[in-house]
C-alpha positions in Angstrom: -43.7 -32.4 -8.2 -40.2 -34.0 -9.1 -40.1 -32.1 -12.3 -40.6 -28.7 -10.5 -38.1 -29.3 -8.0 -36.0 -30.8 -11.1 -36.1 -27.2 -13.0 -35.9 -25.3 -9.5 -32.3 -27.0 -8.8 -31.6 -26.5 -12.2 -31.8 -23.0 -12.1 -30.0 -22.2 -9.1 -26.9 -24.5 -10.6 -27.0 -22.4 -13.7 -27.2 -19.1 -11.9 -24.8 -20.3 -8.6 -21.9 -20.9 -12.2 -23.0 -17.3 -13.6 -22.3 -15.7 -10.5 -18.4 -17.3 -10.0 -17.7 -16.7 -13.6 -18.8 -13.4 -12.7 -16.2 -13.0 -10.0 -13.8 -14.3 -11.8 -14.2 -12.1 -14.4 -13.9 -9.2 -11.9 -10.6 -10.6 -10.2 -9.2 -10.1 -14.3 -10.7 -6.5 -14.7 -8.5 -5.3 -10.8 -5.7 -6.6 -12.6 -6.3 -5.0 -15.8 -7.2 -1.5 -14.1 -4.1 -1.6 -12.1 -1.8 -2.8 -15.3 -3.3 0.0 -17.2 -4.2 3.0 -15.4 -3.2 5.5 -12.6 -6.2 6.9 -11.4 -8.2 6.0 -8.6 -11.4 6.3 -10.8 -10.6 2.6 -12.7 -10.4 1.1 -9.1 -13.2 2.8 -7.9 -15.2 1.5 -10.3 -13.8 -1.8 -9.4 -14.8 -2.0 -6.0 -18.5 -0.7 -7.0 -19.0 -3.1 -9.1 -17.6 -5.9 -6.7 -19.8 -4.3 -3.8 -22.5 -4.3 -6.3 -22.1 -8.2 -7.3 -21.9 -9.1 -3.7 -25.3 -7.8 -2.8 -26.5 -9.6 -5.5 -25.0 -12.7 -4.6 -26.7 -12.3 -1.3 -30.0 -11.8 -2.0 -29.5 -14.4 -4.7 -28.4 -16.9 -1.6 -31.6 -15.4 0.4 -33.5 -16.8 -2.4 -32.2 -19.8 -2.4 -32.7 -20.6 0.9 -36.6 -19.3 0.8 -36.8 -22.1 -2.2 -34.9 -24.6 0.2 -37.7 -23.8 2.6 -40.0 -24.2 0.1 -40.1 -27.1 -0.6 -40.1 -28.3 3.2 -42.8 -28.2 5.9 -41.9 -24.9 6.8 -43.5 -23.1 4.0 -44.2 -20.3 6.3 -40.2 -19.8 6.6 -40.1 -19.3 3.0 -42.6 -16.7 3.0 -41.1 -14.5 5.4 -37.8 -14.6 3.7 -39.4 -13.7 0.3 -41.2 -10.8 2.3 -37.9 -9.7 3.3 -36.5 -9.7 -0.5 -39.6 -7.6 -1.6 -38.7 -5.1 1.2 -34.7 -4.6 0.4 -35.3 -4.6 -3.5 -36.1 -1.2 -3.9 -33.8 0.1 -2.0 -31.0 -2.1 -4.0 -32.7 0.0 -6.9 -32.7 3.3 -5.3 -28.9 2.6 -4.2 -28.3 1.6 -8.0 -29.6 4.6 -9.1 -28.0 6.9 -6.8 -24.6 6.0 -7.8 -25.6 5.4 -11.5 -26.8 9.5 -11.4 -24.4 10.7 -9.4 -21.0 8.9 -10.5 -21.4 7.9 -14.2 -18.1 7.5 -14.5 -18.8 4.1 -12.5 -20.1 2.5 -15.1 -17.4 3.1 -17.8 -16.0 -0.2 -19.6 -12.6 -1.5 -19.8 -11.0 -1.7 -23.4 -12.0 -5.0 -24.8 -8.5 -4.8 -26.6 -6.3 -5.0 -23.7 -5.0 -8.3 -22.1 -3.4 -9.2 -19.0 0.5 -8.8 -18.9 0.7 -12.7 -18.3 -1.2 -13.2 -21.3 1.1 -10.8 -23.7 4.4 -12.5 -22.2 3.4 -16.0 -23.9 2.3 -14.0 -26.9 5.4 -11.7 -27.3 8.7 -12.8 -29.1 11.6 -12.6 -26.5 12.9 -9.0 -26.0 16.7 -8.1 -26.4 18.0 -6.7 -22.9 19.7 -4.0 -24.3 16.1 -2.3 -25.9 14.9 -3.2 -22.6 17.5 -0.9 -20.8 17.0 1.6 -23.7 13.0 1.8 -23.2 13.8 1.7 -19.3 15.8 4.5 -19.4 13.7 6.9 -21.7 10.6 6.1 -19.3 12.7 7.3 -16.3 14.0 10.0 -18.1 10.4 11.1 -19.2 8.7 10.8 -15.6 11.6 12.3 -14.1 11.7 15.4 -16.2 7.8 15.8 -17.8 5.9 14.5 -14.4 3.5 12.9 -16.3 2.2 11.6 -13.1 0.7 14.8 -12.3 -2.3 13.6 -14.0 -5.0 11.9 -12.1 -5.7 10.4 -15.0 -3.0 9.1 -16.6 -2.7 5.9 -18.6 0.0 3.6 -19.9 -1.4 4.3 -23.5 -0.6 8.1 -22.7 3.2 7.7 -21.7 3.2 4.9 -24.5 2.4 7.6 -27.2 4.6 10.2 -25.6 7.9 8.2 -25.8 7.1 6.4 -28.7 7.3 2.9 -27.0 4.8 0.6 -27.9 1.9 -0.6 -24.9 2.9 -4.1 -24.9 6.5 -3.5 -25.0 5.7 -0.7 -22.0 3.5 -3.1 -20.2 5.6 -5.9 -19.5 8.6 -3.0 -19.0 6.8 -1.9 -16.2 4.6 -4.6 -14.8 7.1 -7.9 -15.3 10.4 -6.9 -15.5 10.2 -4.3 -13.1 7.5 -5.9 -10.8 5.4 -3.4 -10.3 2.1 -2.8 -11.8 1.3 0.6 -13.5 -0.6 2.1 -10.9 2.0 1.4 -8.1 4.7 2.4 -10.4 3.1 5.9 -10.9 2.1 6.0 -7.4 5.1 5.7 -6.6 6.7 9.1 -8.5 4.1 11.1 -7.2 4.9 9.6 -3.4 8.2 10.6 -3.8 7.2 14.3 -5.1 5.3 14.7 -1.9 7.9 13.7 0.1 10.3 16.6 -1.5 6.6 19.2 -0.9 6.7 17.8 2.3 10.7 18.4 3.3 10.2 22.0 1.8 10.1 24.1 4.9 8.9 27.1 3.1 5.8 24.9 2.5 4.7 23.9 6.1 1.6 25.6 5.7 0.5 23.6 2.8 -2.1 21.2 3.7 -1.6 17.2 3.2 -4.9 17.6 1.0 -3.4 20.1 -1.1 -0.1 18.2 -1.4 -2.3 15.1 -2.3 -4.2 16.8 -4.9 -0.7 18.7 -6.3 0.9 15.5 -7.2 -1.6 13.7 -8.8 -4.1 11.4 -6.3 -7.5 12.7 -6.1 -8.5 10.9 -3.4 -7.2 11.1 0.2 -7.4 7.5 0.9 -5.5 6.3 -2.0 -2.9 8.8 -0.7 -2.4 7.3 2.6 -2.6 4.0 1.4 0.4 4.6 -1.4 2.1 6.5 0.7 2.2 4.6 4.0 3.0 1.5 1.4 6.4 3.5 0.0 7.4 5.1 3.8 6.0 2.7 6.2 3.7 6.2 7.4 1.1 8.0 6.3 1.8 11.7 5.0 0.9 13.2 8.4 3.0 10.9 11.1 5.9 11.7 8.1 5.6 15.6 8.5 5.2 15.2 12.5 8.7 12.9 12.1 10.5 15.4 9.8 9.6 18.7 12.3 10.9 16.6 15.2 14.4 15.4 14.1 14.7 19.4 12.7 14.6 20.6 16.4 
């Protein structure tokens, strides 16, 4: 019927614009985690729930096709595909509920308050240079002398409260006029604290893990990744390079 196949397409138009506004709304939330926070946690729960929407997405697009097929004179086709989508949905579920038991912290929100750095720039009245250097400087000072980024954890709002400068003003500090965003910014304080661990010859026998874990990451890829990004090696070719050229 023309009507069926009417609501059928309708559906699937409806769902196909829910699906890129979901996306869409996942490319903001990356930048938000990274403009905000310090951990690896925010972008791990990031990239689960971007893994997450894409195996909807495809068995979404497995659907559609076993409709397509539907409505054709391969029936049969259609059939076997929605045998195949009653097989993988429960373990979708069980996958779901593995990482739902075993990671909560997954499936914590971001603050509904905050708002890209783009989006405060148009909102916030021009700031004098000169507070801008003032601001600059105290933040320096403070991660220079309190290593704030020893905390896995850490968030803008924390520093914000600690030097008394307010999150916007600290936001677009950090993640406009400097360039970076908040995580790479931390990052790269506790990259450079490794380094000096690393360049410590009474600390040869420390581990990379330890060193990772002493400086603030908690996780050993995020590590690498930071730290090959800010020395053009990872942590271990770097030690291997440092006992060479002290032969």
């Amino acid at each position: 019927m023309i009507e069926l196949k009417f609501i059928h397409w309708l559906l699937h138009l409806q769902i196909l614009f829910y699906f890129t506004a979901v996306f869409l709304l996942l490319r903001k939330a990356k930048k938000l985690y990274l403009e905000n926070n310090a951990g690896t946690t925010s972008i791990n729960s990031y990239n689960w729930l971007f893994q997450f929407t894409i195996v909807l997405t495809v068995l979404y697009s497995c659907a559609i096709v076993k409709n397509i097929f539907k409505f054709s004179d391969y029936v049969y086709v259609s059939d076997w595909i929605k045998f195949g989508i009653l097989i993988l949905q429960p373990f979708i579920i069980c996958w779901y509920l593995y990482k739902a038991l075993n990671d909560p912290g997954l499936f914590r929100n971001i603050d509904s308050k905050l708002k890209l750095v783009s989006d405060l720039i148009l909102e916030e009245k021009k700031i004098e240079p000169e507070i801008l250097n003032e601001d600059l400087l105290k933040l320096k000072k403070y991660m220079t002398d309190e290593k704030p980024f020893l905390d896995p954890a850490l968030t803008i709002q924390d520093i914000s409260k600690e030097i008394n400068v307010p999150v916007r003003e600290l936001s677009i500090l950090i993640n406009h006029q400097l360039g970076q965003h908040f995580y790479d910014f931390v990052n790269t304080y506790r990259v450079e604290n490794a380094m000096e661990i690393l360049k410590d010859s009474s600390k040869s026998k420390v581990t990379v893990l330890e060193i990772l874990y002493e400086v603030g990451f908690n996780s050993k890829s995020s590590f690498n990744t930071a730290f090959k990004k800010h020395t053009g090696n990872t942590p271990t070719e770097y030690r291997k390079t440092l006992q060479i050229n002290t032969l």
